[in-house]
C-alpha positions as CSV (number, residue, x, y, z in Angstrom):
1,X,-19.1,-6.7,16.7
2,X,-19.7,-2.6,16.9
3,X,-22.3,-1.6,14.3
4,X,-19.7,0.8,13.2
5,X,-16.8,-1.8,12.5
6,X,-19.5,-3.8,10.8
7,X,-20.3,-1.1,8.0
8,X,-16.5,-0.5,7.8
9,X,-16.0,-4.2,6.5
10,X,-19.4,-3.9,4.6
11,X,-17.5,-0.7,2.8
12,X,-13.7,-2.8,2.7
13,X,-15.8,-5.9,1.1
14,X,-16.9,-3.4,-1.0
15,X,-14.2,-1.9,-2.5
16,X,-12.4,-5.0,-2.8
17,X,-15.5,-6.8,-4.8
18,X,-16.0,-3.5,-7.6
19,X,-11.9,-3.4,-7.7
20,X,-11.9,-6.6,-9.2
21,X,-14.5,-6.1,-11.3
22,X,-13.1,-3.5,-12.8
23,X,-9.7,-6.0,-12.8
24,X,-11.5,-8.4,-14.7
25,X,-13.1,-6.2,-16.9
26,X,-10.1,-5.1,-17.9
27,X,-9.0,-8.2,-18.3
28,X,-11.5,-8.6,-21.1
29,X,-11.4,-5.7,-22.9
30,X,-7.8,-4.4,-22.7
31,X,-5.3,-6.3,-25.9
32,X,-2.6,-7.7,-24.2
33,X,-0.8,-4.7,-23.7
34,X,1.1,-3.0,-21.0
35,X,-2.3,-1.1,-21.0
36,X,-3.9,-4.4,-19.0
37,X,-1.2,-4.0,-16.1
38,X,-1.9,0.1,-16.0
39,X,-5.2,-1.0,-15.7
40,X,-4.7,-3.4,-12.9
41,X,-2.1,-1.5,-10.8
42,X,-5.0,1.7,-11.0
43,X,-7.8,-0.7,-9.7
44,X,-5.5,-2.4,-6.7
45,X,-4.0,0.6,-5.5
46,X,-7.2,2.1,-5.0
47,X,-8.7,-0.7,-3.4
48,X,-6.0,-0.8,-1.1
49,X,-6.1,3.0,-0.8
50,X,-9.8,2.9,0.3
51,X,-9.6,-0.1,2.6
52,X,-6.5,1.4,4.6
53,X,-8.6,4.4,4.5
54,X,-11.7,3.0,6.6
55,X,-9.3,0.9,8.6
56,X,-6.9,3.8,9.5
57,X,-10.4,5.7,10.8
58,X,-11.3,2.6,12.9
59,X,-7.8,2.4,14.5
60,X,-8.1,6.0,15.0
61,X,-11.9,6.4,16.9
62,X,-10.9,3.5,18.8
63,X,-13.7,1.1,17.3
64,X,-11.2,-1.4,16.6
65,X,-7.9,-1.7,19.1
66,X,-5.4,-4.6,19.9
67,X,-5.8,-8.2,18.4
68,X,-8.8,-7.7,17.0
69,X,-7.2,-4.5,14.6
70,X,-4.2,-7.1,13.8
71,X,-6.2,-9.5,13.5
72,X,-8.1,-7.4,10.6
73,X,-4.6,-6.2,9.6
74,X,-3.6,-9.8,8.9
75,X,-7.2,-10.3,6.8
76,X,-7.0,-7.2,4.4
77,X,-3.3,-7.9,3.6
78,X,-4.0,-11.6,2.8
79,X,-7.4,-10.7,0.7
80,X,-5.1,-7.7,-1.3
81,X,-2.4,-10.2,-2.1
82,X,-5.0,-13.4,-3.9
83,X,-7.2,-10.5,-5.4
84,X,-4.1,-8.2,-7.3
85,X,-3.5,-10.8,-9.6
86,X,0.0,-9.5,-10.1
87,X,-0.3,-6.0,-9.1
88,X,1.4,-4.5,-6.7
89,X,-0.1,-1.4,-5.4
90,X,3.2,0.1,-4.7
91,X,5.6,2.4,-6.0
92,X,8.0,0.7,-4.3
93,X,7.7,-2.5,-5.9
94,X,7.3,-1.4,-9.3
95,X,10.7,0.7,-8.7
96,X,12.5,-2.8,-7.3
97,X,11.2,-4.6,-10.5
98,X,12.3,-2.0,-13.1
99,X,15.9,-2.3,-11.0
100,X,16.2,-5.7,-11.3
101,X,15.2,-5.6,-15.1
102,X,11.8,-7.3,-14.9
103,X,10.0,-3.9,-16.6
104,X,11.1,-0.7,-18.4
105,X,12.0,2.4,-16.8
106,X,8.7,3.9,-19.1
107,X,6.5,1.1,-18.3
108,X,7.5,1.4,-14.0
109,X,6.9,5.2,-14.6
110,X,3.3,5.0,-16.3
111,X,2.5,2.3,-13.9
112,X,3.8,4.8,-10.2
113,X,1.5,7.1,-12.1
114,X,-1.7,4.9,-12.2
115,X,-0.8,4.1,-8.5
116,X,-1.0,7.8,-7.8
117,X,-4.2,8.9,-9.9
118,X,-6.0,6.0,-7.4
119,X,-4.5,7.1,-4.2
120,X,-5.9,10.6,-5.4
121,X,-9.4,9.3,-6.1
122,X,-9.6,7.2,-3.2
123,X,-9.4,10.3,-0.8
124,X,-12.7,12.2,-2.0
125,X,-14.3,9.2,-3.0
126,X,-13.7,7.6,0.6
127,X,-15.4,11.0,2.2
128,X,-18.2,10.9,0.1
129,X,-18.8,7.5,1.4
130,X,-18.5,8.7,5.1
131,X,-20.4,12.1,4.5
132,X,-23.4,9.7,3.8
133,X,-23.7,8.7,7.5
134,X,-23.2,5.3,6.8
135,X,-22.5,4.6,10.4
136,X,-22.1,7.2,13.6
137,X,-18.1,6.7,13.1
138,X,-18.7,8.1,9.5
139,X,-21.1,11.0,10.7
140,X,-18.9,12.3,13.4
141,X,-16.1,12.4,11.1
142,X,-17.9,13.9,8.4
143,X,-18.6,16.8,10.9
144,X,-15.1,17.1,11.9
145,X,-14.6,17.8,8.2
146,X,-12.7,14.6,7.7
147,X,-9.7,16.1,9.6
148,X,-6.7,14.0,10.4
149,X,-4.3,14.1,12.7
150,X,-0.7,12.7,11.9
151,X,0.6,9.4,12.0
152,X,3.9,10.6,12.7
153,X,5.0,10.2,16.4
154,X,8.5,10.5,16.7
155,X,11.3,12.6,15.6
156,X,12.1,13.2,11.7
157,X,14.9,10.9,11.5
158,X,13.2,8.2,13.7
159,X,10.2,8.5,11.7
160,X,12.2,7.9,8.4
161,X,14.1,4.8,9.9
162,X,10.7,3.6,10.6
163,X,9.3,3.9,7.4
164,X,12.7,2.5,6.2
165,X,12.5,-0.5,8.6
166,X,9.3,-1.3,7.1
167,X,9.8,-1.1,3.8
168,X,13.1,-2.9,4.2
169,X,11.2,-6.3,6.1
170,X,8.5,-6.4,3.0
171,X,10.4,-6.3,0.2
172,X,12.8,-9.0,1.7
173,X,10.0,-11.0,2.8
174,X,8.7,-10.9,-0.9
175,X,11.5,-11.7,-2.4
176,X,12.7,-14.2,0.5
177,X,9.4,-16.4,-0.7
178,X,8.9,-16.8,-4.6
179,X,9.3,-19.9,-4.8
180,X,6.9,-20.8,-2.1
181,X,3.8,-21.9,-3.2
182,X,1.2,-19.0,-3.5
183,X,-1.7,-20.6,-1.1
184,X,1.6,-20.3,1.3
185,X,3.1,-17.2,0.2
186,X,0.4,-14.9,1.0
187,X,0.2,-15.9,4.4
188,X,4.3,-15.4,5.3
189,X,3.8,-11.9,3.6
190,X,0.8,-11.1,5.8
191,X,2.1,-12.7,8.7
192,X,5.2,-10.1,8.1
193,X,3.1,-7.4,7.2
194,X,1.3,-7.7,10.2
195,X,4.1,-7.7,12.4
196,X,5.5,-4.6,10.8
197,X,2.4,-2.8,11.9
198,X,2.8,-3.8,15.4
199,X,6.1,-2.5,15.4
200,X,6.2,0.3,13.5
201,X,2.6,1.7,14.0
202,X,2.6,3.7,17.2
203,X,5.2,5.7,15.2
204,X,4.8,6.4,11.9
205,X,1.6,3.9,10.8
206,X,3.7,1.8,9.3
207,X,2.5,2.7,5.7
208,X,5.8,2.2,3.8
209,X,4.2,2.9,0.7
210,X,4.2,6.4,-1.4
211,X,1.3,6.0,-2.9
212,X,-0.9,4.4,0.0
213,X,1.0,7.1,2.3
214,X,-0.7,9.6,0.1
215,X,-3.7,9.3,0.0
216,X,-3.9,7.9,3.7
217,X,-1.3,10.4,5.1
218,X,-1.0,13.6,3.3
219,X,-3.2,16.5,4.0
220,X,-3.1,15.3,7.7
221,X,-2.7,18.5,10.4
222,X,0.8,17.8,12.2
223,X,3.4,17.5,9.4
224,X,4.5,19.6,6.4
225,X,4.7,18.4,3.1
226,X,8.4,18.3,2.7
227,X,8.0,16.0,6.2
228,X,5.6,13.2,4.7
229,X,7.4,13.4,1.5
230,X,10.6,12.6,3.1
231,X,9.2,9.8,6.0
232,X,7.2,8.6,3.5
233,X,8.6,8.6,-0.1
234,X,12.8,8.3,1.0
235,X,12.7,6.5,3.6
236,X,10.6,3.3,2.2
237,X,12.6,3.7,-1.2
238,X,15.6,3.6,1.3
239,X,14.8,0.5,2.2
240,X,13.7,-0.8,-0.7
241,X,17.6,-0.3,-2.1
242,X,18.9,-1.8,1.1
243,X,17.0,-4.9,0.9
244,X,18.1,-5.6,-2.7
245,X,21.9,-4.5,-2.3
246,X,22.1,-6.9,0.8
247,X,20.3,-9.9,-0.4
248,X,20.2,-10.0,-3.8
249,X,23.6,-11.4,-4.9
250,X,23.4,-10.3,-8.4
251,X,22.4,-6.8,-7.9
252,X,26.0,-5.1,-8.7
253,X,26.0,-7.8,-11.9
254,X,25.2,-6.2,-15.1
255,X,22.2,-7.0,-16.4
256,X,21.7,-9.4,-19.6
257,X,20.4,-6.3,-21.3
258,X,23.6,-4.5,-20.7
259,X,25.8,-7.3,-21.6
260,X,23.7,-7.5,-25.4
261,X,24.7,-4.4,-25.8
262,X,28.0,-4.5,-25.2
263,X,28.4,-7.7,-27.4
């Protein structure tokens, strides 16, 4: 192991560890409120945030290439799903559980907004970490000005099936295995998640999520901002809607809300 790719996991173990500190802090301190999961959804976005960030800048140097990036792909997605604790991290899920009734159009909204104050801080907070010099990766990036090319390789439309495609393969595969046993669970989902980044990678960086998309993606020299809003934002909310009118039998049902308030 490089000494660079070892302070990148130093930094990822990290993030991870004072994330859910502050999760369980929160935990603590916070009434049993919806305040709790704004909370929680703030802490694991940015933790995912700032570990995609350092692993996105080893894919891209070249410090960390073929098996041994999936193999780390595969890792970070199986630590994120034990260490949420019910979070999500993703616009896109909070959206799919407001549409199936499980939260409050308010409570989804306040919670996509949480998710997109961390992606915000992550960004500066990630380059102050790399401005330090932690490792020669970091310095010669901090000297490039933390400049970053764009993920997306491929043609608008492409780009946005991609994204799509990704988006589409997650969300099934979530809802595909709740009733699996969670020790289980989060290894399917990784396993997917993983695969979905071999796909989909080469093209677009197979982010299919908003949030993580922007603070990982936008601000990158390649792409405008109408580009990344549409690749990144409609096309995994795309697929978010085709994976719940396609499998989800009950999804042109009313919901039990609705039918209350007819009675």
């Amino acid at each position: 192991m490089s000494a660079d790719v070892a302070v990148s996991l130093a930094v990822m173990a990290s993030a991870v560890v004072l994330s859910d500190i502050a999760r369980r802090i929160s935990r603590h301190l916070l009434p049993r409120t919806s305040m709790r999961e704004y909370a929680a959804e703030f802490a694991s976005a940015f933790q995912l945030c700032c570990c995609t960030n350092e692993l996105r800048l080893l894919g891209e140097t070249g410090a960390l290439r073929g098996g041994a990036a999936l193999a780390l792909t595969y890792a970070a997605a199986v630590v994120h799903a034990l260490t949420f604790r019910g979070a999500t991290g993703n616009p896109i899920a909070v959206l799919e559980h407001a549409y199936r009734g499980r939260t409050s159009g308010a409570r989804a909204l306040l919670g996509i907004v949480c998710q997109f104050l961390a992606a915000a801080a992550s960004r500066p907070i990630v380059q102050v970490l790399w401005g330090r010099g932690l490792s020669e990766m970091h310095a010669r990036h901090a000297l490039k000005n933390f400049q970053c090319a764009s993920a997306i390789r491929a043609t608008l439309p492409e780009a946005v099936c991609v994204e799509m495609a990704c988006a589409f393969a997650v969300q099934s595969a979530h809802a595909h295995t709740r009733r699996i046993q969670e020790k289980y669970r989060v290894h399917v989902v990784a396993a997917v998640i993983t695969s979905v980044v071999y796909a989909g990678g080469s093209m677009t960086g197979a982010v299919y999520n908003p949030a993580l998309a922007f603070s990982t993606q936008f601000g990158c020299i390649g792409n405008s901002l109408a580009e990344y809003c549409m690749v990144y934002w409609m096309g995994p909310l795309m697929g978010m809607l085709a994976s719940v009118l396609i499998f989800d039998p009950t999804s042109s049902q009313p919901s039990p809300q609705h039918v209350t308030k007819r009675k």
